[in-house]
N, C-alpha and C positions, 0 to 999 in steps of 0.2 A: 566690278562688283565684288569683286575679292578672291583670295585663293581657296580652291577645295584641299581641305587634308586631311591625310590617310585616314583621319577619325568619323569621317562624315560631316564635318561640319565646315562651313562658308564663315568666311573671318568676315565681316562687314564695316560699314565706316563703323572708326569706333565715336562712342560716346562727347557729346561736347565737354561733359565732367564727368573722372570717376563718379560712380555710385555704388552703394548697397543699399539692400535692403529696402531696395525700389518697391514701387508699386506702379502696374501696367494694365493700362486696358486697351484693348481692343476694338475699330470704329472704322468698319469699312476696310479702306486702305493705309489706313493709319494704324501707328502705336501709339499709347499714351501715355506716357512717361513721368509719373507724379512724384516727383521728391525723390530721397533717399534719408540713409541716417546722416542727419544734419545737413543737408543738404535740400534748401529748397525751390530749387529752380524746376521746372515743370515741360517737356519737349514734347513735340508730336516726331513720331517717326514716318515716314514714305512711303512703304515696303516698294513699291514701285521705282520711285527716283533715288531710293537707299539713300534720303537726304535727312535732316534735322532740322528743324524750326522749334523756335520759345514760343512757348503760350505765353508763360508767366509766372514769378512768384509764390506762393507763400505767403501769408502776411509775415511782414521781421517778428511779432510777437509769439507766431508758432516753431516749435522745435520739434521736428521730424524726429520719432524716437522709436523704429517699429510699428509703423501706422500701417492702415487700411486703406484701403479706395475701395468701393465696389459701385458699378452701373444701377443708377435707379431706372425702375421700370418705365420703358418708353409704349404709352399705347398705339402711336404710328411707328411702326418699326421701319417706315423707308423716309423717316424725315434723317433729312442732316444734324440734327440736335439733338444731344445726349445730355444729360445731367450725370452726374458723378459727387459722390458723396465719400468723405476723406473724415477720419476719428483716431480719435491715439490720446496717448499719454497716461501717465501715472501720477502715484503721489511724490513721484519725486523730478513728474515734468509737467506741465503747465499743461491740462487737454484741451484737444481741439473740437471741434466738428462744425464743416465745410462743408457748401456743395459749391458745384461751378456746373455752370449752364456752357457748354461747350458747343460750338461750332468752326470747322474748319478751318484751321489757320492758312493752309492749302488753297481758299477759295477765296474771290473779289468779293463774297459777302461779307464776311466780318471786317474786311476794311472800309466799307462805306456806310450804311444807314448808323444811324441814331438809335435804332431800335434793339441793335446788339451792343449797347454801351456797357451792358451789364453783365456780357455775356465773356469766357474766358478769362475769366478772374477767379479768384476764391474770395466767397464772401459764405456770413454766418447762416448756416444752420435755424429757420425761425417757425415760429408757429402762426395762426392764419392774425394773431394781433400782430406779428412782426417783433415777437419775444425769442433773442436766443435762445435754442435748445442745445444743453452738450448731453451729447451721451454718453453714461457711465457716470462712477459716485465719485467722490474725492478720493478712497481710498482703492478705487480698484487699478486693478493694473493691467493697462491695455499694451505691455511694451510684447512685439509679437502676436500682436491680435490677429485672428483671421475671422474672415466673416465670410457670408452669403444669404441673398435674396431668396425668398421661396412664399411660398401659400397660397390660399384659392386665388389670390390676388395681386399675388407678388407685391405685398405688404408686407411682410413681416423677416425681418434684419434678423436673422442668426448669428452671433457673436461668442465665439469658443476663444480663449484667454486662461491665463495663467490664475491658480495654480491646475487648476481642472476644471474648470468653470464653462458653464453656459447659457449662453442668455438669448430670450428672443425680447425682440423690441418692433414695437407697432408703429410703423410709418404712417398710420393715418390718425392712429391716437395719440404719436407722440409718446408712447410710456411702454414702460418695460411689463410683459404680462407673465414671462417666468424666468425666474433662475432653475437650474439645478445642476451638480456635480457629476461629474464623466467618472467614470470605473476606469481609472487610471493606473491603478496597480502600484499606488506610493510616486508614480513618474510624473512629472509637470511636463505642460504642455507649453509651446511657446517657438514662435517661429517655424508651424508645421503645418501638414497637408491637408485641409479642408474644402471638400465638393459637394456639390451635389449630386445626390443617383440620378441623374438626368433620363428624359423619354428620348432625346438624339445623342448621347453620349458626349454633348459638347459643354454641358455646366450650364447649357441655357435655360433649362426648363426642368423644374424640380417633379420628378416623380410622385404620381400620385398611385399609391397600393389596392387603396380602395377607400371608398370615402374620402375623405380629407386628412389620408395618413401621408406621408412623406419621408424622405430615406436622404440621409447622409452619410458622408464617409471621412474618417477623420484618421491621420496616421502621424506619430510621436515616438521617437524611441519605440521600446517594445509596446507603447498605443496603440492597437489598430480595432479603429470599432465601427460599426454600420449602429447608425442613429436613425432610428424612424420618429416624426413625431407625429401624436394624433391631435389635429387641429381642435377638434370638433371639442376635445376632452382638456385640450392642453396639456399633453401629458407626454412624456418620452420616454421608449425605452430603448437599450442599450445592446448590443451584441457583440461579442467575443470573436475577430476575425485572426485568420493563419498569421503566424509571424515569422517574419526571414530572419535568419539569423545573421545575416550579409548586411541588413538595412537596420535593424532592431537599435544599432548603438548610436544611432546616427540623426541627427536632426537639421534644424536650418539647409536643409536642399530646396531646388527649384523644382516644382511639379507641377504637370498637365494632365489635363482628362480629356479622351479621344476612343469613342467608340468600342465603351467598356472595358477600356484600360486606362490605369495612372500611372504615365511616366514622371521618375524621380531623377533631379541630375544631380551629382556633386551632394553636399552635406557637409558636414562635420559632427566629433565628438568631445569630450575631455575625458583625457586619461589618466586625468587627477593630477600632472605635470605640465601637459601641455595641451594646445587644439592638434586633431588628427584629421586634415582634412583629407577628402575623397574626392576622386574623379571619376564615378563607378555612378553606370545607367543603370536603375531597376523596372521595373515593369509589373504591376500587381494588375493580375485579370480578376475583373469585378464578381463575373459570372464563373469561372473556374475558384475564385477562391484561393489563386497560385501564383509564386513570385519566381521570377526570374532573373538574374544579372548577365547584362550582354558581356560579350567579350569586347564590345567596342565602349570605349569610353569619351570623356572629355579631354579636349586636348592640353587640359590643366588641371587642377583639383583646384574646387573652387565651392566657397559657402557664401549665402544670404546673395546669391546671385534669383534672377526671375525669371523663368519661364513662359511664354504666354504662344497660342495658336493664333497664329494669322484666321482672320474671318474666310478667308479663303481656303481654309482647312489644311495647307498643302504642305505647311511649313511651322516649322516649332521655333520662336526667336528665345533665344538666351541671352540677357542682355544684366549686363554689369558682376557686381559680388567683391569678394575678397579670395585672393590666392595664399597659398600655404606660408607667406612670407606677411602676411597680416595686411596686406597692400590693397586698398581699395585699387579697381582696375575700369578700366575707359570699355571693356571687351566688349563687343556686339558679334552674334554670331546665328546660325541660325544649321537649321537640320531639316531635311525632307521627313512628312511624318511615312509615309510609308517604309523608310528603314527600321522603323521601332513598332510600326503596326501591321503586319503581315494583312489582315484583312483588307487594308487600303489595296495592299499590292495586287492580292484575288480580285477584286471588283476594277484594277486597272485592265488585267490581264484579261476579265471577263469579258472586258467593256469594248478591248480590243478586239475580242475573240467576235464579239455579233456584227461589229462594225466590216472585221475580214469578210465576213458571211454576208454581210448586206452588200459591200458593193460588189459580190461576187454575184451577186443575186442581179445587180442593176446591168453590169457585163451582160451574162448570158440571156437578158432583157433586151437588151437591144442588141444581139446577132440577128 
């Protein structure tokens, strides 16, 4: 399965291509692995058999440029099929927007019926006449777009893009129902950290405040803001979060949200001559409001690399990016989250602690 080193992290197969600027979901025991820049080949990851399989493609006419994936809302959350929806591009790349009806490349089902013919591919984006929909105008610019699902219904596409821009868009009406501009402080945004304040800390389920308000978090350069919106009004407003002076210069890192913290790996900045990349873990507690930089890092410095948590909570994969010599890299790696979330660690240690207690209990039970 690979070697552990001194940094915490498990080297894993590497990748079947370089990639950056991946996009990854998460699917059970799977990875999902959607493209990169220029790069459109498509993998399911194992975690189990630490193996790789091709979904698929790309159509040839899409060019990976800083895209999106996000998981459309599944109302049975224990079927095996997921849908997955992919958007990008600017005015100076051709945009997309895709879904793909996913099922198990893993399983004897998608190799027999008939009835998943259409399933693990990318095909267009349409409305109930079977009319492409793309998302976004000719002139916007989706390069480093970040997105996220949310509302009473998990309906509504949250889309933050360059140069400070955000937009919701209605998956059931098909149309965008607002723009407005982030309190960016003169900084653009673009290839950065967008969550949801979630009710289990895992980005699955958007925070509801009261009514039909809702809470995100977004982090850019010295950007860091908690986004509430209020459904009912369509309105958003803005808030002014702590900023580290360690992470401030820094953008394009990999980051995860786990149980009121946002781990950041890696990044880069320009220093007006050159990229300076980073191999430095930070840590922003949502509820404290406070950052921290571990003394453990990556075992490279590495930008436009992807982060995502195993559905089994237990592990944080790091997979692809570019190293400080401009090189896209094959890297697959992976980290225990309880070294970067102390809380995990208290409720092992707790979990131990009743468990001693209980069979001590079943022992002097049957003397």
């Amino acid at each position: 399965m690979g070697n552990q080193n001194k940094t915490h992290f498990q080297i894993l197969k590497e990748l079947p291509t370089p990639l950056d600027e991946s996009q990854c979901v998460p699917h059970k025991h799977e990875l999902l692995i959607c493209g990169g820049y220029e790069q459109r080949a498509c993998y399911s990851y194992h975690t189990l058999k630490n193996e790789y399989k091709f979904i698929c493609e790309y159509p040839s006419h899409v060019k990976l440029y800083g895209h999106c994936v996000v998981k459309l809302d599944n109302k049975n959350k224990n079927s095996n099929q997921i849908t997955l929806l992919s958007f990008g591009g600017s005015k100076h790349v051709k945009r997309h927007t895709l879904v793909m009806k996913y099922i198990s490349v893993w399983s004897n089902i998608s190799n027999k019926s008939n009835e998943f013919n259409n399933y693990n591919k990318w095909i267009s984006f349409t409305d109930k006449h079977n009319r492409p929909i793309i998302i976004g105008k000719s002139d916007t610019d989706y390069y480093g777009v970040r997105a996220v699902i949310g509302g009473s219904k998990n309906h509504l596409l949250f889309i933050t893009y360059y140069y400070n821009n955000i937009s919701v868009f209605d998956l059931n009406t098909l149309q965008f129902i607002k723009h407005d501009s982030l309190p960016t402080n003169g900084y653009y945004i673009r290839h950065h950290c967008f969550v949801l304040k979630s009710v289990n800390g895992q980005g699955q389920e958007m925070m509801e405040i009261n009514n039909q308000n809702y809470q995100m978090l977004l982090f850019c350069f010295s950007t860091d803001l908690l986004i509430e919106y209020d459904e009912d009004n369509n309105f958003f407003q803005f808030q002014q979060l702590h900023v580290s002076k360690n992470i401030a210069p820094l953008y394009r890192y990999a980051y995860v949200y786990i149980n009121d913290i946002i781990l950041f790996f890696g990044g880069c900045n320009w220093n007006g001559n050159e990229w300076i990349f980073s191999k430095a873990v930070h840590k922003y507690s949502i509820q404290k409001n406070k950052w921290m930089t571990f003394k453990n890092t990556l075992p490279s410095p590495l930008k436009d690399c992807v982060a995502i948590l195993s559905e089994d909570d237990n592990h944080i994969h790091i997979i692809g990016g570019k190293d400080d010599k401009e090189t896209t890299v094959s890297t697959h790696m992976k980290t225990k989250v309880r070294i970067w979330d102390l809380s995990q660690l208290v409720m092992i240690c707790l979990l131990l602690f009743i468990l001693k207690h209980k069979w001590y209990e079943i022992i002097d039970n049957n003397k």
